[in-house]
N, C-alpha and C positions, 0 to 999 in steps of 0.2 A: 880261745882263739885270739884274742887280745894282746895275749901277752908273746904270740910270735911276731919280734919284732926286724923279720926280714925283708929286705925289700923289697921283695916280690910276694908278698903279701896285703891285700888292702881289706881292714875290714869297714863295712858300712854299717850305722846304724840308722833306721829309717825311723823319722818320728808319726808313727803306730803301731799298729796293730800286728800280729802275723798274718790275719788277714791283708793289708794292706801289703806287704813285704812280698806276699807270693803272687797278690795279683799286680804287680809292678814286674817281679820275674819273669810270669807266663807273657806281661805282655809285650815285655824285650825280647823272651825267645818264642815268642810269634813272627817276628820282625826276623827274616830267615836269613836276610843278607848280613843285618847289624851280628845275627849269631853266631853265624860263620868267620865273621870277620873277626871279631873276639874269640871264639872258643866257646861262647856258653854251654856251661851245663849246668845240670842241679844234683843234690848229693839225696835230698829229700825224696820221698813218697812219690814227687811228680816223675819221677825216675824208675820209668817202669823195670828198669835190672835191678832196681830196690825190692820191688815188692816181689819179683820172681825169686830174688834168695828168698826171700823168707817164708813162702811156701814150702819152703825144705822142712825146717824145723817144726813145722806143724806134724806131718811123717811122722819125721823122729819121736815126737813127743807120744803121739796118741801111740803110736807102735810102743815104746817104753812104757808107757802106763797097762795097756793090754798084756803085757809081758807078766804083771799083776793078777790077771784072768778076773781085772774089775770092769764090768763095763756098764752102761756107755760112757764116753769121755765126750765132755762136753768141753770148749776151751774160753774163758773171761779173758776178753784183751780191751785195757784200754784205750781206749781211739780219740781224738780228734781231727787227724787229717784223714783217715779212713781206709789208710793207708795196708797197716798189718792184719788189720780184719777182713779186708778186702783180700789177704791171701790166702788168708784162711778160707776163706769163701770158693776161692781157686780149687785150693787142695779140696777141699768137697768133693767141687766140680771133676775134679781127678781122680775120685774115688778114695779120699782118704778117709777112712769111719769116723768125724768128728760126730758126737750127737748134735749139739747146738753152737751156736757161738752166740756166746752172750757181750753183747756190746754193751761197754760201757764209759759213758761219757760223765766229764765233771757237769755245774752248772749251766756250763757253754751247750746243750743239749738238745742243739740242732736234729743231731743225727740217732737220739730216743725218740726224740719227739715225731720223727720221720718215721721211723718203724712202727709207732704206736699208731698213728694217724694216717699217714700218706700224705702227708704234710710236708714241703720241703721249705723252712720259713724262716730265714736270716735274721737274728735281731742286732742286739749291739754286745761286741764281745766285755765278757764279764772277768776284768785279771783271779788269778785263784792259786794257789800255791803250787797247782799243776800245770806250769805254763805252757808246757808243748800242748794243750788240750783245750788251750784257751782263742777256739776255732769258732766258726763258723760258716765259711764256707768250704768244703773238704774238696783236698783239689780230687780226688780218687773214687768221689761218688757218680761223675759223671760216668766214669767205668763200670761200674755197676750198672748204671741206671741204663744205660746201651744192652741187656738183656734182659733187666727188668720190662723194656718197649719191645724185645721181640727180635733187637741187633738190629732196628731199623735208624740210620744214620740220619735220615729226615725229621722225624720224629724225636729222634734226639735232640736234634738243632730247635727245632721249635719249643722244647723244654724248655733247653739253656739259655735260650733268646729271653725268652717267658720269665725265667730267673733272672737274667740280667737285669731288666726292666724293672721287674715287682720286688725283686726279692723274695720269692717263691715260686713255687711250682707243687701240681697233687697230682699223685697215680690214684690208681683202683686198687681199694684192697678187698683181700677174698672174703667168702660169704661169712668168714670165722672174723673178718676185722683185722684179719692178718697182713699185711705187707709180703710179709718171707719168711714160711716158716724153719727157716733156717736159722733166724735170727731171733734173740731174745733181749731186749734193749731197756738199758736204764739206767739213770742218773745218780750219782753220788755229790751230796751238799758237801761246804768243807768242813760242818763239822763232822759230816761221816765219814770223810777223810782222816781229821785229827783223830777221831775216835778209833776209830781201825788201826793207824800205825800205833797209838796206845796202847790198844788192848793185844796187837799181835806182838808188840814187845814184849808186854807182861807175860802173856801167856807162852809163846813160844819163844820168846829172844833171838827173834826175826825184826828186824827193820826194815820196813817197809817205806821207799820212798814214797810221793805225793801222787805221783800219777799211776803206781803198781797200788796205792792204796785204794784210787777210784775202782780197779777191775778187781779187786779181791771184797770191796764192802757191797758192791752190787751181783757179784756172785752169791756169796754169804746169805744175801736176798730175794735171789730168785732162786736156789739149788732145790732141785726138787728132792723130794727121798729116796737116798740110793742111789744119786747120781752122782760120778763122778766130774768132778769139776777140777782143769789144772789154770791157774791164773798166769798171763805172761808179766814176768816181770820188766820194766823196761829203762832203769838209771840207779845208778847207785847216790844212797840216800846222803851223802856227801856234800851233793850238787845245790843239798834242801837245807843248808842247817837249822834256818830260821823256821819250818816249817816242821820240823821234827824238835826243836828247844818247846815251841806251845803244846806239841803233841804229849811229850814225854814228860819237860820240867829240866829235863840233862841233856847235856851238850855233849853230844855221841855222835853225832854224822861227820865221822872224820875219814879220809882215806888220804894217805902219805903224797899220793904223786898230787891229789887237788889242794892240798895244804899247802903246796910246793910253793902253787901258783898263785896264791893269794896276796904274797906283798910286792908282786915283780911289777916291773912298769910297763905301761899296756898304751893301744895304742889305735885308734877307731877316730873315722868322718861321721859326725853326725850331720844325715839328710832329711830334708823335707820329705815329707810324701807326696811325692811328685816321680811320675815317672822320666820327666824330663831331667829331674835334676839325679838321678842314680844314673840315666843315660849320659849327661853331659860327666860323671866323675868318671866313668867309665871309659870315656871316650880318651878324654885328660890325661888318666893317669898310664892307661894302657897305650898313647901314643908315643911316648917317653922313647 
């Protein structure tokens, strides 16, 4: 995105977190007049015409896999904005035959630790070679959590509130310790990452990027026998080089058009974490 250097393009970098980056977004476009008057949108997860495409391809998939006459299909998706899995969970709800959806999270493992426990407990994000993942608070779980209470909007608010303040929040889980059992939740370290894109090379001469690594090595770990399991894939391993040179030893994550763009000149405001100060560039540059 950097290296589009037109003028009606500005990129920001905000100094944190992607936690911090989205809660500065959501709470510009809370502010309805400031969003209007700009245009804001978001292209991410918090964009619910996001995660409605992507209940499509959940469909697709488990109908192509059944086409097989293998069943159940159960689908490993990477998460940490909570985003994709949260559609998947849709499509369920729509009747799509998934058997399970197995979440799974890098280090950042808010949202295992949720499903294991009923626990919803914020720490401090952990960087990891899978950086879309490298979360903690999911802007997509409050959508969930709206029928996990029963679709009671009160109840919700008093959660959020409760989160806000503590940095947690607990449900009830059922008499099995379950949360949902639709969900099957679990964390991959980074050596299980490095390990996994290794071994899937070797073995199958598949490359595996950093964050399709997390959802295919906690698959691998929870598959029960005889179950079908399909992992979504979600970046091409190009984006990783440095994270596939320790995995592998060889410099293989190349793709033409991302090679392109690596010695062109680029072009980013680095900002405070401050929602004032993305406010005030915003204001600045889009008065022009």
């Amino acid at each position: 995105m950097t290296t589009v250097l037109d003028a009606n393009v500005h990129n920001i970098a905000v100094e944190g977190s992607f936690d911090d980056c989205q809660r500065i977004m959501k709470d510009l476009a809370g502010d309805l007049e400031f969003k209007r008057r700009y245009s804001l949108g978001a292209v991410n997860s918090v964009n619910w015409a996001r995660v409605m495409a992507q209940i499509v391809y959940y469909f697709k998939t488990v109908f192509d896999v059944q086409g097989t006459g293998r069943e159940p299909v159960s689908i490993s998706v990477p998460t940490g904005n909570f985003g994709d899995v949260l559609a998947g969970w849709y499509a369920m709800r729509m009747g799509c035959p998934i058997g399970r959806l197995i979440l799974a999270t890098n280090v950042n493992d808010i949202l295992a630790r949720f499903f294991a426990t009923g626990v919803y407990s914020a720490g401090q994000v952990v960087p990891t070679s899978s950086p879309s993942m490298d979360i903690q608070v999911a802007s997509n779980f409050e959508r969930y959590l709206y029928y996990l209470v029963g679709q009671e909007p009160a109840r919700l608010r008093e959660l959020m509130a409760g989160f806000a303040r503590d940095a947690s929040l607990q449900v009830p889980t059922g008499a099995d310790g379950v949360v949902d059992p639709a969900y099957a939740a679990g964390a991959a370290s980074e050596a299980d990452v490095l390990a996994t894109i290794r071994q899937t090379w070797q073995q199958e001469r598949y490359l595996l990027d950093p964050h399709t690594a997390v959802g295919v090595a906690v698959a691998r770990r929870m598959r029960r026998p005889g179950e079908q399991v399909v992992c979504l894939a979600t970046a091409h391993p190009a984006k990783f080089p440095a994270a596939i040179r320790q995995a592998t030893g060889e410099d293989l994550a190349h793709h033409e058009r991302i090679d392109a763009l690596m010695d062109l000149p680029t072009r980013c405001q680095d900002l405070p974490n401050d929602k004032q100060a993305v406010r005030g560039f915003i204001e600045k540059t889009l008065s022009h």
